[in-house]
N, CA, C and O atoms as a Maestro MAE file, in Angstrom:
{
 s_m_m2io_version
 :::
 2.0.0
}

f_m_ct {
 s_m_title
 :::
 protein
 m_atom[300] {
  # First column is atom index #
  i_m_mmod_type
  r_m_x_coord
  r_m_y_coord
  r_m_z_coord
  i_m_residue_number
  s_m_chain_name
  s_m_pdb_residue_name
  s_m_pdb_atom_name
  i_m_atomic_number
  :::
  1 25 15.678 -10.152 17.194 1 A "UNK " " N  " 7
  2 3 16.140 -10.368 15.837 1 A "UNK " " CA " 6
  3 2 15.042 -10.033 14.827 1 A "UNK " " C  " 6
  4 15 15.295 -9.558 13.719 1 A "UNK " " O  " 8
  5 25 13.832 -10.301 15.260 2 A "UNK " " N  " 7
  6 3 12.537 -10.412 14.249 2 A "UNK " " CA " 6
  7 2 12.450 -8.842 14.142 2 A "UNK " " C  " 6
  8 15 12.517 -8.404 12.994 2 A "UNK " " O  " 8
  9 25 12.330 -8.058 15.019 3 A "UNK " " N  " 7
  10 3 12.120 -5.850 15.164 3 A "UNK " " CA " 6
  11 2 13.661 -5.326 13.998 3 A "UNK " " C  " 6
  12 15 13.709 -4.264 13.377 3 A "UNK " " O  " 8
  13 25 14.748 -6.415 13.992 4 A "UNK " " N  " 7
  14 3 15.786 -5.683 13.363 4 A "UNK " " CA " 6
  15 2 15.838 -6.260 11.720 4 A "UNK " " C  " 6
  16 15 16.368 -5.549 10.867 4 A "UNK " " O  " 8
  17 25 15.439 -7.161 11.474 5 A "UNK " " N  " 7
  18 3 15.281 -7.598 10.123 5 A "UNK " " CA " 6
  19 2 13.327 -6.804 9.502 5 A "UNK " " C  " 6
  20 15 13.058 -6.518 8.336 5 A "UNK " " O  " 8
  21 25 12.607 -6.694 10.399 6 A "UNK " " N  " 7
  22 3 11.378 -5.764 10.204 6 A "UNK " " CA " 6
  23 2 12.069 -4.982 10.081 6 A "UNK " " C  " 6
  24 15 12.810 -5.488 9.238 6 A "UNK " " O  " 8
  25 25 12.504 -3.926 10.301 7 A "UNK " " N  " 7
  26 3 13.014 -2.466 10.425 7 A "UNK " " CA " 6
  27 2 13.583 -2.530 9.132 7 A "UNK " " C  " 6
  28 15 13.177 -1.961 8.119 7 A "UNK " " O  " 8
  29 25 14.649 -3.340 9.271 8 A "UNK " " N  " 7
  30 3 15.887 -3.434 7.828 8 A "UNK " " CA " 6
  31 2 14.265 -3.428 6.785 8 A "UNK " " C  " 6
  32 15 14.157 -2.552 5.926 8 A "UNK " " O  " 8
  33 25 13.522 -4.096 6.911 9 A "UNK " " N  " 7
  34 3 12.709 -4.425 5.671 9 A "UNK " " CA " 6
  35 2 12.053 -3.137 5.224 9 A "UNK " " C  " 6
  36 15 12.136 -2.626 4.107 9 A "UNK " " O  " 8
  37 25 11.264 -2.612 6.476 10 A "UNK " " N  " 7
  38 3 10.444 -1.126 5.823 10 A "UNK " " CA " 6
  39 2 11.390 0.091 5.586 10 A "UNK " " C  " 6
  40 15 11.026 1.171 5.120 10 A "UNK " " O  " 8
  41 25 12.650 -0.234 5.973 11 A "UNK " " N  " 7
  42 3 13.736 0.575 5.402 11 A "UNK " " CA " 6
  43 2 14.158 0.540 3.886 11 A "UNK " " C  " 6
  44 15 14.135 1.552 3.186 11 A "UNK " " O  " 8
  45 25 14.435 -0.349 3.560 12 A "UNK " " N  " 7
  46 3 14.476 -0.833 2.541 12 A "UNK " " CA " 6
  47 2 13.042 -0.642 1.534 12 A "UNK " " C  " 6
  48 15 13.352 -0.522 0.349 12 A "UNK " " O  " 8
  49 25 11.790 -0.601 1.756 13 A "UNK " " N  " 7
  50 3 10.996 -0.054 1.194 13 A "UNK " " CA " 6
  51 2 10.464 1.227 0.912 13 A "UNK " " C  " 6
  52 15 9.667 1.562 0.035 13 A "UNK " " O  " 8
  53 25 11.309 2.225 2.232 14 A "UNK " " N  " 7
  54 3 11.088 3.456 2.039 14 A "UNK " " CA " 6
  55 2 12.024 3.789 0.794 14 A "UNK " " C  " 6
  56 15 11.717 4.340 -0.263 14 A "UNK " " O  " 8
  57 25 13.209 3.315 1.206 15 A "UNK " " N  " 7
  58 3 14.417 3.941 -0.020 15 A "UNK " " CA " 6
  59 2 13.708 3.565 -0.964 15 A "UNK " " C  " 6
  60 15 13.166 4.416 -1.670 15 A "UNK " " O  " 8
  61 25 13.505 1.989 -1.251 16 A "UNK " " N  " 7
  62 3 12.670 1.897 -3.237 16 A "UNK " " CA " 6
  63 2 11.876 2.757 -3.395 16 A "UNK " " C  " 6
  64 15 12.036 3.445 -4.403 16 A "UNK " " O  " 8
  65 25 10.879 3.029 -2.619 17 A "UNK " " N  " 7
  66 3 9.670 4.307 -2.883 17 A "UNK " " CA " 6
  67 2 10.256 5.888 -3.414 17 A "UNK " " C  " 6
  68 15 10.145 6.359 -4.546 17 A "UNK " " O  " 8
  69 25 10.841 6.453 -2.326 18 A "UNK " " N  " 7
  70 3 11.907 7.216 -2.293 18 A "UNK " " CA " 6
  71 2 12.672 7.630 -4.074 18 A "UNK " " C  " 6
  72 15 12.423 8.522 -4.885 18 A "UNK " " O  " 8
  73 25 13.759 6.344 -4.070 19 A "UNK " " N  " 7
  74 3 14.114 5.827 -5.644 19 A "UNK " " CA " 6
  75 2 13.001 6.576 -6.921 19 A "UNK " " C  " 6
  76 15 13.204 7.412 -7.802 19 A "UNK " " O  " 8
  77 25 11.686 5.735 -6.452 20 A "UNK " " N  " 7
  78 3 11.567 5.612 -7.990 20 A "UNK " " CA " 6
  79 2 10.469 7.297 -8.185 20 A "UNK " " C  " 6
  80 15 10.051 7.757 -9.248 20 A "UNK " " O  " 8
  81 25 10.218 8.015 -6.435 21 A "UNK " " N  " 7
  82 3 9.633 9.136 -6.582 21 A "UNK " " CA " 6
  83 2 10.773 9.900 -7.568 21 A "UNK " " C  " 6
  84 15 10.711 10.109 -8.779 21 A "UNK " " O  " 8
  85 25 11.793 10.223 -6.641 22 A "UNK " " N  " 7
  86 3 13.314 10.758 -7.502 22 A "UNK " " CA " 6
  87 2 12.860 10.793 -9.274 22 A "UNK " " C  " 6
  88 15 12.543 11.747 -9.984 22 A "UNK " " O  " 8
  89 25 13.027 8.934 -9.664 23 A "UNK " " N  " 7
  90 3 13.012 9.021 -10.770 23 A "UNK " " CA " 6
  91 2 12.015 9.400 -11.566 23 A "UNK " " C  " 6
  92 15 12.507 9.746 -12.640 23 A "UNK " " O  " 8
  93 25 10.856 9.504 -11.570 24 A "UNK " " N  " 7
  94 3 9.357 10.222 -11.783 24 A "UNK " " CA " 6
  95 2 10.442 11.745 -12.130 24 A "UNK " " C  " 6
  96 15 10.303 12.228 -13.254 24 A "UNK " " O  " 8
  97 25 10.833 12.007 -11.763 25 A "UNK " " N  " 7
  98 3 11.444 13.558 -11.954 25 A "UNK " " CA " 6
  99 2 10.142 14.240 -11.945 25 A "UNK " " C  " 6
  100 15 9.923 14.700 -13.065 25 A "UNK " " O  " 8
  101 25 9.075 14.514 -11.008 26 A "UNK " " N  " 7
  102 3 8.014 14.892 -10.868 26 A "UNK " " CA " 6
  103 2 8.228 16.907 -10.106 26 A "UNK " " C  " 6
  104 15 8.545 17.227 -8.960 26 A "UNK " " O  " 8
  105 25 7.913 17.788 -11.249 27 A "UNK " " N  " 7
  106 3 8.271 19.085 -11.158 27 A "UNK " " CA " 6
  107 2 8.044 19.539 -9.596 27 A "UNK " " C  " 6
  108 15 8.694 20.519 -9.234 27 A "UNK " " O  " 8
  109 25 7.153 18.895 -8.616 28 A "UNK " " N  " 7
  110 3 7.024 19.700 -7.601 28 A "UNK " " CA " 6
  111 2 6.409 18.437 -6.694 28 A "UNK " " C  " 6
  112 15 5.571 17.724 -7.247 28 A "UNK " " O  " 8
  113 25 6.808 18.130 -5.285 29 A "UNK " " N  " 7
  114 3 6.294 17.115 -4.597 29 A "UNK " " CA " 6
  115 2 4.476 17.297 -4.601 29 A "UNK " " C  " 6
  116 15 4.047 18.423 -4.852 29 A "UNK " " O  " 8
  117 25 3.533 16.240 -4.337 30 A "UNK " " N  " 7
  118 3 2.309 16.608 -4.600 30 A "UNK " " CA " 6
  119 2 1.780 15.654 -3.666 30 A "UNK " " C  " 6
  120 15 2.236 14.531 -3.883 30 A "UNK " " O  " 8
  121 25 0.963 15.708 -2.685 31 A "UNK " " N  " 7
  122 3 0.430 14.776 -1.855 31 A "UNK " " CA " 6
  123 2 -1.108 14.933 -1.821 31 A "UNK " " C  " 6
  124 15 -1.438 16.083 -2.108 31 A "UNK " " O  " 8
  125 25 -2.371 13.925 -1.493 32 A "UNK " " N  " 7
  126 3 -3.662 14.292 -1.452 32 A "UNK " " CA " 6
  127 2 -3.974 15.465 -0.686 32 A "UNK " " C  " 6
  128 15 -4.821 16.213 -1.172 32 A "UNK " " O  " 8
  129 25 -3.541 15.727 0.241 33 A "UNK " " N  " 7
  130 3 -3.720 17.087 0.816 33 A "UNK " " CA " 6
  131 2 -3.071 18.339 -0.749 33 A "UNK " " C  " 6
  132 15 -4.072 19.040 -0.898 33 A "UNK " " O  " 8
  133 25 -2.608 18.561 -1.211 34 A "UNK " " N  " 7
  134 3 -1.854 19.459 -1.665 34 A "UNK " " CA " 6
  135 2 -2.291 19.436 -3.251 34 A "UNK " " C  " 6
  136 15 -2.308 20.458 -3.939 34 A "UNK " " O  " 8
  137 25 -2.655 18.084 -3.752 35 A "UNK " " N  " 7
  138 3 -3.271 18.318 -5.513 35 A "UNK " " CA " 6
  139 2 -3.974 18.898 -5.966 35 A "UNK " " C  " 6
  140 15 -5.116 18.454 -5.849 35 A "UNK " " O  " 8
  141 25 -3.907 19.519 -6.339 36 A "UNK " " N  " 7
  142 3 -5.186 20.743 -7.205 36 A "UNK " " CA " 6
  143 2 -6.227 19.916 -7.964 36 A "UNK " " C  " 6
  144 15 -6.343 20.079 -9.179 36 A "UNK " " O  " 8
  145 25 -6.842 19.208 -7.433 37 A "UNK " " N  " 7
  146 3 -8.139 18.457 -7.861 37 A "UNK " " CA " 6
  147 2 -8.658 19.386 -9.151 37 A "UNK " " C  " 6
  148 15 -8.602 19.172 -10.362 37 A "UNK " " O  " 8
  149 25 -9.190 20.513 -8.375 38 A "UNK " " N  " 7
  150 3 -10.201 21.961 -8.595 38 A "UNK " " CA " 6
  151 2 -9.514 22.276 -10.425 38 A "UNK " " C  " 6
  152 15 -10.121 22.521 -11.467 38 A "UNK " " O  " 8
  153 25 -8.308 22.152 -10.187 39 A "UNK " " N  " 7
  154 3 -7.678 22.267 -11.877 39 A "UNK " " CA " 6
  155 2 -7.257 21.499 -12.210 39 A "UNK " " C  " 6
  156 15 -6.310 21.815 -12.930 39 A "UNK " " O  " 8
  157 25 -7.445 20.059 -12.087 40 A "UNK " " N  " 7
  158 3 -7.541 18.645 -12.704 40 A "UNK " " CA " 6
  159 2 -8.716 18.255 -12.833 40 A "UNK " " C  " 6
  160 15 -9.193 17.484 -12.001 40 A "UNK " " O  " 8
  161 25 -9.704 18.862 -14.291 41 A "UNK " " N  " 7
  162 3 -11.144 18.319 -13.968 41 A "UNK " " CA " 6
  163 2 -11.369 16.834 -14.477 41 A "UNK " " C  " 6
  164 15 -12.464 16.285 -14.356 41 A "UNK " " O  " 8
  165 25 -10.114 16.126 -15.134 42 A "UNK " " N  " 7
  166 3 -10.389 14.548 -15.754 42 A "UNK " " CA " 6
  167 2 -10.465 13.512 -14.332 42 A "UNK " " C  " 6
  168 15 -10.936 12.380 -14.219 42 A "UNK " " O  " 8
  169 25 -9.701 14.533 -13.181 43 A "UNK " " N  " 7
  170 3 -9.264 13.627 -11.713 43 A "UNK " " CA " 6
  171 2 -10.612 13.801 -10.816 43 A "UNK " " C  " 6
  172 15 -11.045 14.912 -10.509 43 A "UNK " " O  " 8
  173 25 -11.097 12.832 -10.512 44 A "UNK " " N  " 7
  174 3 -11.968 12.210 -9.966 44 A "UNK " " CA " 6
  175 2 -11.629 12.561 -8.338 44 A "UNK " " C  " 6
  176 15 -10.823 11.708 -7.965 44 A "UNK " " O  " 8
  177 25 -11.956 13.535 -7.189 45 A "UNK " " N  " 7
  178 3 -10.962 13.576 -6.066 45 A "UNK " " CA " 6
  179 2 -11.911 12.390 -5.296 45 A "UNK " " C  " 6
  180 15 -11.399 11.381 -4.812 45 A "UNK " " O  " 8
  181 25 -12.906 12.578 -5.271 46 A "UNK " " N  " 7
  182 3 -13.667 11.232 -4.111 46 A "UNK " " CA " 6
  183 2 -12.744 9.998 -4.670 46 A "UNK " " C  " 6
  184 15 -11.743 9.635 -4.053 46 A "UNK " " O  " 8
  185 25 -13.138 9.433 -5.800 47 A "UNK " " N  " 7
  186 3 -12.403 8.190 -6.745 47 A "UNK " " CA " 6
  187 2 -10.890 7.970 -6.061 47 A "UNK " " C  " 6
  188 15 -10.465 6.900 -5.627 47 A "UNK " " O  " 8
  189 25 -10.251 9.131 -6.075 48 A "UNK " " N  " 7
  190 3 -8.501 9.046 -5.740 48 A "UNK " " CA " 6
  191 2 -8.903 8.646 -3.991 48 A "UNK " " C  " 6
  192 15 -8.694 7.539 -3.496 48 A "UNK " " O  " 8
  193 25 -9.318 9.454 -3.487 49 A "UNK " " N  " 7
  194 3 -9.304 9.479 -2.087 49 A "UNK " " CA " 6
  195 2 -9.886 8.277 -1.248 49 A "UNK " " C  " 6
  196 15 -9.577 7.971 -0.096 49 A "UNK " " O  " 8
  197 25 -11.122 7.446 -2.375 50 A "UNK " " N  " 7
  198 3 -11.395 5.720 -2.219 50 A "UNK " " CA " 6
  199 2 -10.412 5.086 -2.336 50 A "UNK " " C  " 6
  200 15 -10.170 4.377 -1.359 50 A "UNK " " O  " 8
  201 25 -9.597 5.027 -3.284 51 A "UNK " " N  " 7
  202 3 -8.688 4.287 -3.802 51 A "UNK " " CA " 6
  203 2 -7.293 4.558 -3.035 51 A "UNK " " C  " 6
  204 15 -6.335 3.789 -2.952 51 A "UNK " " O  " 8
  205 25 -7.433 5.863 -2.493 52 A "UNK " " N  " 7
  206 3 -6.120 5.871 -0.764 52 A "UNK " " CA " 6
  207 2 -6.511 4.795 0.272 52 A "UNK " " C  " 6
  208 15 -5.675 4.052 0.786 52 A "UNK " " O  " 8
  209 25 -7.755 4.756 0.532 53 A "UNK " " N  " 7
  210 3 -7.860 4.001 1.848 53 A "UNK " " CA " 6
  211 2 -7.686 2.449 1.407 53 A "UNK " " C  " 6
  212 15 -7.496 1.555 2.231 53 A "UNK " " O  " 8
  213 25 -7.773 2.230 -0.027 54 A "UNK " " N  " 7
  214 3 -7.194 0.865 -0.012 54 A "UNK " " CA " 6
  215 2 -8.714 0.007 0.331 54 A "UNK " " C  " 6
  216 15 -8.667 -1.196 0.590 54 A "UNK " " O  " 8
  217 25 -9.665 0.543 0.311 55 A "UNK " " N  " 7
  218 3 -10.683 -0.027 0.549 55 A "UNK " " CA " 6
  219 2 -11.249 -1.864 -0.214 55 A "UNK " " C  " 6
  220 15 -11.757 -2.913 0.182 55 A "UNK " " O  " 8
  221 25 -10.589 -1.093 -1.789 56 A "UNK " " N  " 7
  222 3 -10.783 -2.235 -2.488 56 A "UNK " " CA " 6
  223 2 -10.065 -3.688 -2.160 56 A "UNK " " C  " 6
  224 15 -10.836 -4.603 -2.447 56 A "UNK " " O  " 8
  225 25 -9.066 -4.053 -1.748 57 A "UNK " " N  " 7
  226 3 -8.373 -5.087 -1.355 57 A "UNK " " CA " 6
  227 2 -9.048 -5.885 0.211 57 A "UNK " " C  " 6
  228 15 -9.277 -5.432 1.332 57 A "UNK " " O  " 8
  229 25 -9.147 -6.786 -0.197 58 A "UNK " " N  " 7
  230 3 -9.706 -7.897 0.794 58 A "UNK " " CA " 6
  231 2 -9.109 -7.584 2.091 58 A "UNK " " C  " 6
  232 15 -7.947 -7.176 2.087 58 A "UNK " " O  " 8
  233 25 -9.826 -7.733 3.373 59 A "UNK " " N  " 7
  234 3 -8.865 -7.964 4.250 59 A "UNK " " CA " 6
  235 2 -9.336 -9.249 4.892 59 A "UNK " " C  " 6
  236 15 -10.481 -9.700 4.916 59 A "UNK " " O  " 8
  237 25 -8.061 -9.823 5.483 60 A "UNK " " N  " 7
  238 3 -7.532 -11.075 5.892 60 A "UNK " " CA " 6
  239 2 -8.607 -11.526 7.166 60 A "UNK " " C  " 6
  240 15 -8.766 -10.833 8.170 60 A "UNK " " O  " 8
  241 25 -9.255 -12.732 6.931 61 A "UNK " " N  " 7
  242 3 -10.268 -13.028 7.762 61 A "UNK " " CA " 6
  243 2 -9.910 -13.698 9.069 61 A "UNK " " C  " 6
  244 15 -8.983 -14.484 8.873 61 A "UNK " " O  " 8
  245 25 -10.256 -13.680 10.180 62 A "UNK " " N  " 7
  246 3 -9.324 -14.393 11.362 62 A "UNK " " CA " 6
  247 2 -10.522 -15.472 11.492 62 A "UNK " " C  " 6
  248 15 -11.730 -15.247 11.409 62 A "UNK " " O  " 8
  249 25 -9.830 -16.772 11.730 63 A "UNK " " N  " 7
  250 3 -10.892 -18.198 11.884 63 A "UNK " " CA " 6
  251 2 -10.945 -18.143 13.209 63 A "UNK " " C  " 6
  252 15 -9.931 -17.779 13.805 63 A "UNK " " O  " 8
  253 25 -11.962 -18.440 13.839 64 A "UNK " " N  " 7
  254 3 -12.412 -18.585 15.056 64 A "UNK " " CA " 6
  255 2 -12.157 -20.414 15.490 64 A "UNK " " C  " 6
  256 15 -11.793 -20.906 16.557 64 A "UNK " " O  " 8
  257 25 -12.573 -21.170 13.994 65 A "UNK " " N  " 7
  258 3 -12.104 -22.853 14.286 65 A "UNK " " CA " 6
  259 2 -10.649 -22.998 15.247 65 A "UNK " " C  " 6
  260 15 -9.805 -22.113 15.390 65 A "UNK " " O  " 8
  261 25 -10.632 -24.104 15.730 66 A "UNK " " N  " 7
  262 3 -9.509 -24.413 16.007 66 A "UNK " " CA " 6
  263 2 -8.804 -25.315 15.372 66 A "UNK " " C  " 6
  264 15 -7.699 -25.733 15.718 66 A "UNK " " O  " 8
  265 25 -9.495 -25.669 14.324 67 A "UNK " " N  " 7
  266 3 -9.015 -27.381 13.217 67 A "UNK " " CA " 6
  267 2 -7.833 -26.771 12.455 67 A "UNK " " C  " 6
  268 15 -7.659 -25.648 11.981 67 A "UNK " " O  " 8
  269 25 -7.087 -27.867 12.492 68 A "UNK " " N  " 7
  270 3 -5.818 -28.037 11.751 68 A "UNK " " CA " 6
  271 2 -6.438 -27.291 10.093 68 A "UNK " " C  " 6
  272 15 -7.574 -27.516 9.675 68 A "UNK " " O  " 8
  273 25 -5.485 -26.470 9.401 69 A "UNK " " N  " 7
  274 3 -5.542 -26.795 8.305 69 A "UNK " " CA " 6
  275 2 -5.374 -27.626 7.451 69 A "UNK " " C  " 6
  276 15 -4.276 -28.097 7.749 69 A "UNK " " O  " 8
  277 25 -5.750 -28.175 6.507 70 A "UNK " " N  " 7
  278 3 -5.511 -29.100 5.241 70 A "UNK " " CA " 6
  279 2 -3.906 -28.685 5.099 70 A "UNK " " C  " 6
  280 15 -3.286 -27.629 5.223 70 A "UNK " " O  " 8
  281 25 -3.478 -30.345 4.708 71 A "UNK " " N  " 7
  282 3 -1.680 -29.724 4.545 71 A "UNK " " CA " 6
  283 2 -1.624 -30.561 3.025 71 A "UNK " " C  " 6
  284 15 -0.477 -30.945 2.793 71 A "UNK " " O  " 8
  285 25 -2.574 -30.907 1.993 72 A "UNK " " N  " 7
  286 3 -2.386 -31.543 0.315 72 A "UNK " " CA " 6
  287 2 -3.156 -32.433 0.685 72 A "UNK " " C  " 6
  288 15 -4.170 -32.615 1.358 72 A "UNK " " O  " 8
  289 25 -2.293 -33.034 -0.032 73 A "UNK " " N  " 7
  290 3 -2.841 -34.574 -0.781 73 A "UNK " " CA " 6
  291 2 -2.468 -35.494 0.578 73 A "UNK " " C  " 6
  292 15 -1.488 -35.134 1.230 73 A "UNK " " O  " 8
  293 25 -3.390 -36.926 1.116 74 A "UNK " " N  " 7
  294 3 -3.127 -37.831 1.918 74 A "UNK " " CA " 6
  295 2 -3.120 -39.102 0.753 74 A "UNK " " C  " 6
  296 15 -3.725 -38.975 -0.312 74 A "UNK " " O  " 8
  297 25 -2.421 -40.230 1.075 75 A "UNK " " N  " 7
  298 3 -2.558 -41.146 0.119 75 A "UNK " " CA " 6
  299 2 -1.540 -41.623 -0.383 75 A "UNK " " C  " 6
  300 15 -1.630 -42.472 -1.270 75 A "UNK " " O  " 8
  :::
 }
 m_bond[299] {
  # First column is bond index #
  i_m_from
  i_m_to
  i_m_order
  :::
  1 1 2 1
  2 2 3 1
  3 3 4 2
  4 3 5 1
  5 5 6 1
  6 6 7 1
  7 7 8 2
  8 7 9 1
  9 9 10 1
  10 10 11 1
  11 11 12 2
  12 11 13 1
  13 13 14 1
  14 14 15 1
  15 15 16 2
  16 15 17 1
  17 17 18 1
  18 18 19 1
  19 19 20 2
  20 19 21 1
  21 21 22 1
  22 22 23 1
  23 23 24 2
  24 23 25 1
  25 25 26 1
  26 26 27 1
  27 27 28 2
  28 27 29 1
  29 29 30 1
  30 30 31 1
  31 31 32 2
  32 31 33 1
  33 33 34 1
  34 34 35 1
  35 35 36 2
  36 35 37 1
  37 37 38 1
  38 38 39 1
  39 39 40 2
  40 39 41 1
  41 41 42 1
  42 42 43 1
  43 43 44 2
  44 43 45 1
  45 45 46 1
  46 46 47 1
  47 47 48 2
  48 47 49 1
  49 49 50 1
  50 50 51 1
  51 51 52 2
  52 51 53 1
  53 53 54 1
  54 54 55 1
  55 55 56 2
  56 55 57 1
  57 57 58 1
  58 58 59 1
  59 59 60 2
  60 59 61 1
  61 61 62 1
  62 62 63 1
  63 63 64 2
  64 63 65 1
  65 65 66 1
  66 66 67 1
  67 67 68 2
  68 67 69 1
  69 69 70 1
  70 70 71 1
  71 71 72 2
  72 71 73 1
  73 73 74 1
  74 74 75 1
  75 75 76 2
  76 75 77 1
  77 77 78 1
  78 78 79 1
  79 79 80 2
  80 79 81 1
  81 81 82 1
  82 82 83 1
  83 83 84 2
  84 83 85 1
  85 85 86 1
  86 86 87 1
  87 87 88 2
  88 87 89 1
  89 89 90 1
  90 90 91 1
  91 91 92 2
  92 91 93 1
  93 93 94 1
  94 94 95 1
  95 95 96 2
  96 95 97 1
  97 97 98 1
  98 98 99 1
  99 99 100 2
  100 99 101 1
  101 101 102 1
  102 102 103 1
  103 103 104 2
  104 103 105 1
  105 105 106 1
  106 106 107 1
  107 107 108 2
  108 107 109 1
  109 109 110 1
  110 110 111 1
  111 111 112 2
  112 111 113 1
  113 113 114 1
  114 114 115 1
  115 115 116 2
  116 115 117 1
  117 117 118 1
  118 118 119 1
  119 119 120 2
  120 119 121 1
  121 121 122 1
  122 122 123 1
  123 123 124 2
  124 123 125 1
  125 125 126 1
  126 126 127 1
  127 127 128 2
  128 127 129 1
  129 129 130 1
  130 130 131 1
  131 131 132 2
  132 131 133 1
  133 133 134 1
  134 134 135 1
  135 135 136 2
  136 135 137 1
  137 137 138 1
  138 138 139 1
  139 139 140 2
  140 139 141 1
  141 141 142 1
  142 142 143 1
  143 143 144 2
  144 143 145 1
  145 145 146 1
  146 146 147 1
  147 147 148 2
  148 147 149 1
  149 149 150 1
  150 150 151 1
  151 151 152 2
  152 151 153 1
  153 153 154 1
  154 154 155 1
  155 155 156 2
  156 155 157 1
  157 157 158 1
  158 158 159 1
  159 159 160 2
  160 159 161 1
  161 161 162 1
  162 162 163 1
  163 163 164 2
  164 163 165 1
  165 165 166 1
  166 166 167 1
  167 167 168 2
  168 167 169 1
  169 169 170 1
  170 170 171 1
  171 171 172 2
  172 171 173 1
  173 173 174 1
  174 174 175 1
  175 175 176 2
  176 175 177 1
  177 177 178 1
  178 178 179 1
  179 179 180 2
  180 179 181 1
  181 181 182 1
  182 182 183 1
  183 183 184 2
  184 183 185 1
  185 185 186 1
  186 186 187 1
  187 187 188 2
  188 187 189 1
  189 189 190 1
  190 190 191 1
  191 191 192 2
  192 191 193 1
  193 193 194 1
  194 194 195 1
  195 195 196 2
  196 195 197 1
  197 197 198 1
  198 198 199 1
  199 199 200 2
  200 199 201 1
  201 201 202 1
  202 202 203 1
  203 203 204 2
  204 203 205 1
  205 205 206 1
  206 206 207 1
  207 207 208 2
  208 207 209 1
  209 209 210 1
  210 210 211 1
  211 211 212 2
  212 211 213 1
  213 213 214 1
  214 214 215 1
  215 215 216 2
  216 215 217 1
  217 217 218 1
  218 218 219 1
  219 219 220 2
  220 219 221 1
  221 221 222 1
  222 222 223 1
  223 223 224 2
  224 223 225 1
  225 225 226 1
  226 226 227 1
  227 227 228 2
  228 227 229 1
  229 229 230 1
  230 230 231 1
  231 231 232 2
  232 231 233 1
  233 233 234 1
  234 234 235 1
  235 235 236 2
  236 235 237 1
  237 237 238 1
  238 238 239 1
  239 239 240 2
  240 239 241 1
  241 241 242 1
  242 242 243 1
  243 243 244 2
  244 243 245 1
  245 245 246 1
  246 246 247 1
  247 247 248 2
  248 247 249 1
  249 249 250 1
  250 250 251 1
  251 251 252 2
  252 251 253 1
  253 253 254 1
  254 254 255 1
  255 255 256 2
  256 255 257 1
  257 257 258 1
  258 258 259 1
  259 259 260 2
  260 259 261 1
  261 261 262 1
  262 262 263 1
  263 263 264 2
  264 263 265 1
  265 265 266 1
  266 266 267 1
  267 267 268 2
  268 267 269 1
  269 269 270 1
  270 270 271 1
  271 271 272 2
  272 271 273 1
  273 273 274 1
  274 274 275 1
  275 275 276 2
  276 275 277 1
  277 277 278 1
  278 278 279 1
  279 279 280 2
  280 279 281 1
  281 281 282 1
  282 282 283 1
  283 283 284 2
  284 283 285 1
  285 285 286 1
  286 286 287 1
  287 287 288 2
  288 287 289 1
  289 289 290 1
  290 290 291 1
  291 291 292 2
  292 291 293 1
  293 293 294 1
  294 294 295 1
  295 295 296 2
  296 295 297 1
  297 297 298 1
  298 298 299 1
  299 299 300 2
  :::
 }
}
């Protein structure tokens, strides 16, 4: 049940993506492989190509503890 409601979900995120590329009405598809950096001199290509890997966003730390988390307030 959990693989068919996942699926339904990144399905559902491809179409919104999909959607709002459509609506961009963008003259010609354009991917990092394919942008003309070279005649975009305001576009930064290292800058874009940091900012693909997503580098900036935290990633999720795994606890090695075994202690309960805190669940609020006791009292």
């Amino acid at each position: 049940m959990t693989q068919l409601l996942r699926a339904e979900w990144h399905a559902r995120q491809e179409k919104a993506l999909q959607a709002r590329i459509d609506r961009a009405d963008f003259p010609e598809p354009w991917t990092l492989e394919s942008f003309p950096f070279k005649m975009q001199k305001g576009v930064k290509e290292r800058q874009i190509r940091t900012f693909a890997e997503l580098d900036f966003i935290p990633r999720p730390r795994t606890s090695s503890s075994s202690a309960r988390p805190a669940s609020g307030k006791r009292g």
